[in-house]
C-alpha positions as CSV (number, residue, x, y, z in Angstrom):
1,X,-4.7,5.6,18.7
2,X,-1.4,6.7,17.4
3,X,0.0,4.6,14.0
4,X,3.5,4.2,13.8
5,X,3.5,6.6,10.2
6,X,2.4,9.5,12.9
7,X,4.5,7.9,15.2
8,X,7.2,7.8,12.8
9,X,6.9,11.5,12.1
10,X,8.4,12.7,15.2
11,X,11.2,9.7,16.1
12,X,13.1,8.8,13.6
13,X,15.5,5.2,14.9
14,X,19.4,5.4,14.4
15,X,21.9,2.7,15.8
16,X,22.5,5.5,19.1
17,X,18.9,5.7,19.6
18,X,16.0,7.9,18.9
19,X,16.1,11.8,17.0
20,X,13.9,14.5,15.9
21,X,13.2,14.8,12.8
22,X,11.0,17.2,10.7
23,X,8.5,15.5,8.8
24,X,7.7,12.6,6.9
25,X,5.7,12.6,3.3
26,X,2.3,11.5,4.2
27,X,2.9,9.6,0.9
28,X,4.8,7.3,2.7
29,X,1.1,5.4,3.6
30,X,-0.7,5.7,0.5
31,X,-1.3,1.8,-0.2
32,X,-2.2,1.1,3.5
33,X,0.0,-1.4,4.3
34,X,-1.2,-3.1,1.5
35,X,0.8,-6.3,0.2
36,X,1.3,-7.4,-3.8
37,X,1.3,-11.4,-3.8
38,X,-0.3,-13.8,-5.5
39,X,-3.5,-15.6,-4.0
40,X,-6.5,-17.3,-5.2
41,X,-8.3,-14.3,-3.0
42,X,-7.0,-11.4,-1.8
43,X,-10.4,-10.9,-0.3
44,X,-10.6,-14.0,1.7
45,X,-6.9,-13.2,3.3
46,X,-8.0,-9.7,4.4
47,X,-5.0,-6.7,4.3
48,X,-2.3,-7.4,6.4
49,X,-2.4,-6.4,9.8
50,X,-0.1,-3.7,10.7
51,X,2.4,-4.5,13.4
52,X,2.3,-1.2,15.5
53,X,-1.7,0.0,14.9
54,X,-2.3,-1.5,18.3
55,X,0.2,-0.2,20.5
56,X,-0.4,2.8,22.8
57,X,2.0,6.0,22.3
58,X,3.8,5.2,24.8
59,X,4.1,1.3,24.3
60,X,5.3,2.6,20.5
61,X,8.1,5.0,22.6
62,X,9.3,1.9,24.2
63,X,9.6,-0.2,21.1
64,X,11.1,2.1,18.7
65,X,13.8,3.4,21.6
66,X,15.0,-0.2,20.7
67,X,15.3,-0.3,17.4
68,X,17.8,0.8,14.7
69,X,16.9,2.7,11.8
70,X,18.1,1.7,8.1
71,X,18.1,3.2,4.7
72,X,18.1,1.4,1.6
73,X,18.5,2.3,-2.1
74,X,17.1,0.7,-4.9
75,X,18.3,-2.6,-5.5
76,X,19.9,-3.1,-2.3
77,X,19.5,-6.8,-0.2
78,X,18.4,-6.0,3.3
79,X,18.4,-9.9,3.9
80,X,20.0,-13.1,2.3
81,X,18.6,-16.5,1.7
82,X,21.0,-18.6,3.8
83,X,22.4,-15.6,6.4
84,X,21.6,-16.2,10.0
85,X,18.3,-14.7,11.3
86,X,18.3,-11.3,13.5
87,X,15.0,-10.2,14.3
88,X,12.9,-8.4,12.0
89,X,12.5,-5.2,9.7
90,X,9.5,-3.0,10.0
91,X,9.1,-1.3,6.8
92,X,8.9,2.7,7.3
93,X,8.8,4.4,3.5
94,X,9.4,2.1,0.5
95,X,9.0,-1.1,-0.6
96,X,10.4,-4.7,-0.1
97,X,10.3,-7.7,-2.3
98,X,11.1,-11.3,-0.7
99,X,12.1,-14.2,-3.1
100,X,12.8,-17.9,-2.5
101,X,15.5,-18.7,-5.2
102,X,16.4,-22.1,-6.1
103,X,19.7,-24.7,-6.5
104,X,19.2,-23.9,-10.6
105,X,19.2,-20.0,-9.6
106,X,15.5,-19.5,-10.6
107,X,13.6,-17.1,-9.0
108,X,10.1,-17.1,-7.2
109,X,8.4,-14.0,-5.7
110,X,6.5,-14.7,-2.5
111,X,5.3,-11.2,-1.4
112,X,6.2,-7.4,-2.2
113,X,6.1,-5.8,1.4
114,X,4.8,-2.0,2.1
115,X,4.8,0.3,4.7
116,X,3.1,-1.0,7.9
117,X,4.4,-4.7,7.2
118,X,7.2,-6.4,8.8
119,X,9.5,-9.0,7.3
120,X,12.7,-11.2,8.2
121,X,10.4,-13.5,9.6
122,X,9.6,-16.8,10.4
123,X,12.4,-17.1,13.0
124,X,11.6,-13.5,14.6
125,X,13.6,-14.2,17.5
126,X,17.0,-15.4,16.0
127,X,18.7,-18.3,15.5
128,X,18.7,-20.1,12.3
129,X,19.0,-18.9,8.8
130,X,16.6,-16.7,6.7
131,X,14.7,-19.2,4.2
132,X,14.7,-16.5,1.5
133,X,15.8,-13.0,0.4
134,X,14.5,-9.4,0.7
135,X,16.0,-6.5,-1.3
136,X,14.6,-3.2,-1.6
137,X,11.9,-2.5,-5.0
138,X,12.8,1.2,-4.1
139,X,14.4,3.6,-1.9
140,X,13.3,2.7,1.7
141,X,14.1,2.4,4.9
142,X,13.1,0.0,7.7
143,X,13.1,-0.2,11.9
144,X,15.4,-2.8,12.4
145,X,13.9,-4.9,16.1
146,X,17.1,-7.2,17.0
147,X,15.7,-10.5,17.9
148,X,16.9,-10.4,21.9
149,X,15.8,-6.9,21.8
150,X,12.1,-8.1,20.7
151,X,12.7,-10.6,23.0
152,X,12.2,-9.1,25.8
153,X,10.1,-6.5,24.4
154,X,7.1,-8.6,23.9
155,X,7.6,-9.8,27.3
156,X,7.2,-5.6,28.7
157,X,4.8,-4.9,25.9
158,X,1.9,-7.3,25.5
159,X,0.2,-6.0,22.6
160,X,3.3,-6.5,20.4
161,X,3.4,-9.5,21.2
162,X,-0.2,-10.2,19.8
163,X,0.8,-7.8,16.7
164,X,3.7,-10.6,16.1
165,X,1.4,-13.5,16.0
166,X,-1.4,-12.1,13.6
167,X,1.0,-11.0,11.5
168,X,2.6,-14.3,11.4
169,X,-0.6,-15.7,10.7
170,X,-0.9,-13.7,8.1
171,X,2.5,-14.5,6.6
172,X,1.1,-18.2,6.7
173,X,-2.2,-17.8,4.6
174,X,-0.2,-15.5,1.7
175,X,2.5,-18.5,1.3
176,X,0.1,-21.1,2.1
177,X,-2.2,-19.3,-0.4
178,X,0.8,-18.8,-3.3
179,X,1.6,-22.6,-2.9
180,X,-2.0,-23.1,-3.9
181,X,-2.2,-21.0,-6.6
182,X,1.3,-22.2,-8.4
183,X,0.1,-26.2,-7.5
184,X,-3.7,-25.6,-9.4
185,X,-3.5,-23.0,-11.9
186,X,-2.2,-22.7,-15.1
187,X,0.4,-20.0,-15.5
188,X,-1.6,-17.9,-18.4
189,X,-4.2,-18.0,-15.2
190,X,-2.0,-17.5,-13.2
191,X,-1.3,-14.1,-15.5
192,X,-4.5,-12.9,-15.8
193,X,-5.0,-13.2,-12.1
194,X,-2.0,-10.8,-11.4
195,X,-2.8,-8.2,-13.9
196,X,-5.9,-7.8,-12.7
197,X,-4.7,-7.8,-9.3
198,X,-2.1,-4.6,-10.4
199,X,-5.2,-3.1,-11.8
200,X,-7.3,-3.4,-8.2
201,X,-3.7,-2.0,-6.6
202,X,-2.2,0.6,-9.1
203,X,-5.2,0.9,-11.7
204,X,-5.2,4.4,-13.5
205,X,-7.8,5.5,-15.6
206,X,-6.5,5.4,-19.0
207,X,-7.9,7.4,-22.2
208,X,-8.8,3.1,-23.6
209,X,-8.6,1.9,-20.2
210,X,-6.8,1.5,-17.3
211,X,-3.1,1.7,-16.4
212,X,-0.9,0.1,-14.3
213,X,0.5,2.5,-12.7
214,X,3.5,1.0,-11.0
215,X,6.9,-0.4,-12.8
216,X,7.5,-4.0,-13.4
217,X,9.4,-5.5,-15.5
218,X,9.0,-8.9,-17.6
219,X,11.1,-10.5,-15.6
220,X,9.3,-9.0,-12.1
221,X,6.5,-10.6,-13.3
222,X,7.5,-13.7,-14.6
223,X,8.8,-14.5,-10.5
224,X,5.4,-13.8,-9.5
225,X,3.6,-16.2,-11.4
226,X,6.3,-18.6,-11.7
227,X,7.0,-18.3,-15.4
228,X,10.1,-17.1,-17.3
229,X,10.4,-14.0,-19.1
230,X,10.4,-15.3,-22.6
231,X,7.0,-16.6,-21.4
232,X,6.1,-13.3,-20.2
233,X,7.1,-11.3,-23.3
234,X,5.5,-13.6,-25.9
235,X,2.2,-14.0,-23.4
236,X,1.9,-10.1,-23.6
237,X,2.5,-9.5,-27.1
238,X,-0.2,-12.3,-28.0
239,X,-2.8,-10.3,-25.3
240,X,-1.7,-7.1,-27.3
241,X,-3.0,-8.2,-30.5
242,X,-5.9,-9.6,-29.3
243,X,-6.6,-6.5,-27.7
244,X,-7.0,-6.7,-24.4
245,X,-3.5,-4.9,-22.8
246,X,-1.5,-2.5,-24.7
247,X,1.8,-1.4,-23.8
248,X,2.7,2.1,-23.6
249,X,5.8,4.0,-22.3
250,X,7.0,0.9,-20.2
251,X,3.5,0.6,-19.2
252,X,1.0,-2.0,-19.5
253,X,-2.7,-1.1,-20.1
254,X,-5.4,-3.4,-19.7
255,X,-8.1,-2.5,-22.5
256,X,-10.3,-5.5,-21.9
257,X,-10.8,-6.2,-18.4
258,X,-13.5,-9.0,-18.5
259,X,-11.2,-10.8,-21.1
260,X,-8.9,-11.2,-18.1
261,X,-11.3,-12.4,-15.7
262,X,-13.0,-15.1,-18.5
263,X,-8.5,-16.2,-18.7
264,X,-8.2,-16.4,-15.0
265,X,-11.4,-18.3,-14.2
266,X,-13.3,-18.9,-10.8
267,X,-11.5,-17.1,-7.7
268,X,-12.6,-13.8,-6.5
């Protein structure tokens, strides 16, 4: 069975349709289309399905003949709270972070989106307007699948349509899951919870103990867990002196592991 990374490889998706290209990193899969959100259990959700894993060669040929390629820089919005709905994105390299933000301006992450995943959902089809925002974490691009286009694809290719739904259902549980954790956990548990869950997906053994190993900032992880930064910055320092993360060259490192899992509680 061919994934769309090897798929990917060969046919790269332009607005005029389909080109060779040389290569692509095999980097570009290294978390396995694995997601960054918060959730009681990331083990009880499973990974995210990935959209393409099921289609044959040629059912892939046929889908991605439709689609438009797009790169994104750092920083840049692929989608806007509020702008109408057209189809979805299937992320190729990078990452994508989608946020609700509110009247007041305040921020809330729902997901961080990797290769494999698709977003611009609910309303897959069109019509309507995107319930929140995604803008690129880092330098990325994406298969863009206009909603008529998809359309009528899932009508020719079965299997995409079935790789719509579970993903879908998937979408469901991790907000279903977030609005669970921010209604019944406190936000230092809701802290602890996160770091740990960096550690599980960018852990690096570290001379006192193990590194995150991916950049976010105060404030990246104050819309995660709901919190502001000041919160953030204080709640750290206070860890730091008690030992159990330590900060070091924009990095955190957690020195005390089961300190964290006594602060977040019953989950995993």
């Amino acid at each position: 069975m061919q994934t769309f990374a090897a798929a990917i490889s060969k046919t790269a998706i332009n607005k005029t349709g389909p080109s060779t290209i040389l290569s692509r990193s095999p980097s570009a899969r290294t978390d396995n289309g694995r997601s960054l959100l918060l959730t009681e259990s990331a083990r009880s959700l499973g990974g995210p399905p990935l959209l393409f894993d099921t289609l044959s060669p040629q059912e892939l040929d046929t889908v991605l003949r439709r689609g438009r390629r797009r790169v994104l820089y750092r920083g840049q919005t692929l989608f806007s709270q509020g702008a109408k709905h057209d189809g979805i994105y299937l992320i190729e390299t990078g990452r994508i972070r989608v946020f609700y933000t509110a009247p007041s301006g305040r921020e809330i992450t729902l997901a961080y989106w990797q290769p494999g995943n698709f977003v611009g959902g609910p309303e897959v089809f069109g019509g309507g307007t995107h319930q929140w925002s995604g803008v690129a974490t880092s330098n990325s691009s994406v298969v863009q699948l206009p909603g008529k286009d998809l359309r009528a694809l899932v009508v020719e290719v079965p299997n995409l349509a079935v790789g719509l739904i579970e993903g879908l259902a998937f979408k469901g549980k991790c907000y279903s899951a977030l609005a669970q954790m921010l209604g019944t956990r406190s936000i230092t548990e809701r802290l602890a919870h996160l770091l740990l869950h960096l550690v599980d997906l960018y852990g690096v053994q570290d001379e006192d103990g193990i590194a995150i190993g991916a950049a976010f900032t105060h404030a990246d992880l104050a819309h995660m867990v709901g919190a502001t930064r000041q919160w953030i910055t204080i709640s750290l320092k206070r860890m730091q002196e008690k030992g159990i993360v330590a900060s070091r060259k924009s990095r955190i490192v957690v020195l005390r592991s089961d300190v964290l899992q006594e602060m977040r509680g019953q989950g995993e």
